[in-house]
N, C-alpha and C positions, 0 to 999 in steps of 0.2 A: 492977268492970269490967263494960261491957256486954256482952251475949251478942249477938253477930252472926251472924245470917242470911244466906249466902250466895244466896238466893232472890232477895234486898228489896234486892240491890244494886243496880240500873238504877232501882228506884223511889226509892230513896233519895240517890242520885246524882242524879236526875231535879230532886229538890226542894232538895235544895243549892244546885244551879246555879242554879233561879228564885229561891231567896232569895236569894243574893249578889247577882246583876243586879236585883234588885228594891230592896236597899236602898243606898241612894244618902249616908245619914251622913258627916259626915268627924265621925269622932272623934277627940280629939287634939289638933283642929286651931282655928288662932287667926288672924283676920282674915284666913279663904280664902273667896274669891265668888266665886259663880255655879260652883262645879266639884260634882262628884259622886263619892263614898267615897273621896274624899284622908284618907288616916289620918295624923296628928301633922305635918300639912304648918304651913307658917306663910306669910303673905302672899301664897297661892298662889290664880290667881285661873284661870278659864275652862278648868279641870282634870280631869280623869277618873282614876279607879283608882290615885293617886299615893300612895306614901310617903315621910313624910320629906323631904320637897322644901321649899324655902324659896327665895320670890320666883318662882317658876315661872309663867310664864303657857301656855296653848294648850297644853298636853300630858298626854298618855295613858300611862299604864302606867310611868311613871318611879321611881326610890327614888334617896333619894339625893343630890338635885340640888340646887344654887343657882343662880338667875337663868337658865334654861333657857327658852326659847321654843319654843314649836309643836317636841315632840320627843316621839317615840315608843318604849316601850320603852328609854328612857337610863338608867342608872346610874352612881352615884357621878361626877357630874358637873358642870362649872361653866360658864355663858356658852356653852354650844350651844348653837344656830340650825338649825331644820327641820333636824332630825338622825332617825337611825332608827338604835335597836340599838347605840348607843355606852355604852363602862363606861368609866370611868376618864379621861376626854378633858377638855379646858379650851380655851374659843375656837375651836370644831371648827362648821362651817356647811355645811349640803347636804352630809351624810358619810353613810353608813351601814355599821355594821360596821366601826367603827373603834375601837381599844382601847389607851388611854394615851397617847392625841395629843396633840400640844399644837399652836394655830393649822394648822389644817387646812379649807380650802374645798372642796368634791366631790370628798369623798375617797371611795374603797368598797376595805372591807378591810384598812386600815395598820394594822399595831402597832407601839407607840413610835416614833413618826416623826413630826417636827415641821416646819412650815414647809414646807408641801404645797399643791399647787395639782394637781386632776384627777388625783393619784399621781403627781405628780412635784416634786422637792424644788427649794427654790432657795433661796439666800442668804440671811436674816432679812431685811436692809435692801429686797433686790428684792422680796421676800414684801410685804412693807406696801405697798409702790409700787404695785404687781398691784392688790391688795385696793383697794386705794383707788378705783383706777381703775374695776375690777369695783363698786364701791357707785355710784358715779355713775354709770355705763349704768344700774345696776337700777333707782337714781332717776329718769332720764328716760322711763326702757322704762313705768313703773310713772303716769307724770304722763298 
């Protein structure tokens, strides 16, 4: 056991945190590009600080995930889009703070709630109509 110095704590906390931010490895990790310290990700591409993620692009701070896009801090999670701070969610877009969703568009705050539009619920069948709808504006707004 090492002997700890309550003195060398700020100093040694000091140097931790420059090595972690300084080393950028993915180890683990198998056909991930262009990301930095993704540990055991796989296919995971334009990434930061990620675990465990597979197929992930554009995201930061994730564990956990499959095919996850530009998402920050997500967990255990599959097919979210520009999300922040989601666990457990699947098909969840522009949500944050969402936990066990399933199909959810800018949502902020649901747990277990499915088929959500801005926190509010509607019908499976109208939910895809909506969504549909909402992807073509973004594709015109976007041209």
């Amino acid at each position: 056991m090492v002997e700890f110095n309550v003195d060398d704590y700020d100093t040694l906390l000091k140097t931790l945190v420059a090595h972690f931010e300084s080393n950028h490895e993915n180890l683990g990790a198998y056909k991930t590009q262009d990301s930095k310290a993704c540990h055991d990700c796989l296919f995971t591409e334009h990434s930061t600080h990620c675990y465990a993620c597979t197929y992930c692009t554009t995201c930061e701070h994730c564990t956990h995930c499959t095919h996850c896009h530009d998402c920050t801090g997500v967990s255990s999670s599959s097919y979210c889009r520009h999300s922040k701070f989601c666990s457990g969610c699947s098909y969840v877009s522009q949500s944050v703070h969402c936990h066990d969703c399933l199909f959810c568009v800018a949502c902020f705050g649901l747990v277990k709630k499915e088929f959500h539009i801005l926190n509010q619920p509607y019908p499976k069948d109208v939910y895809f109509k909506i969504v549909e709808k909402l992807e073509k504006k973004l594709r015109r707004k976007l041209r």
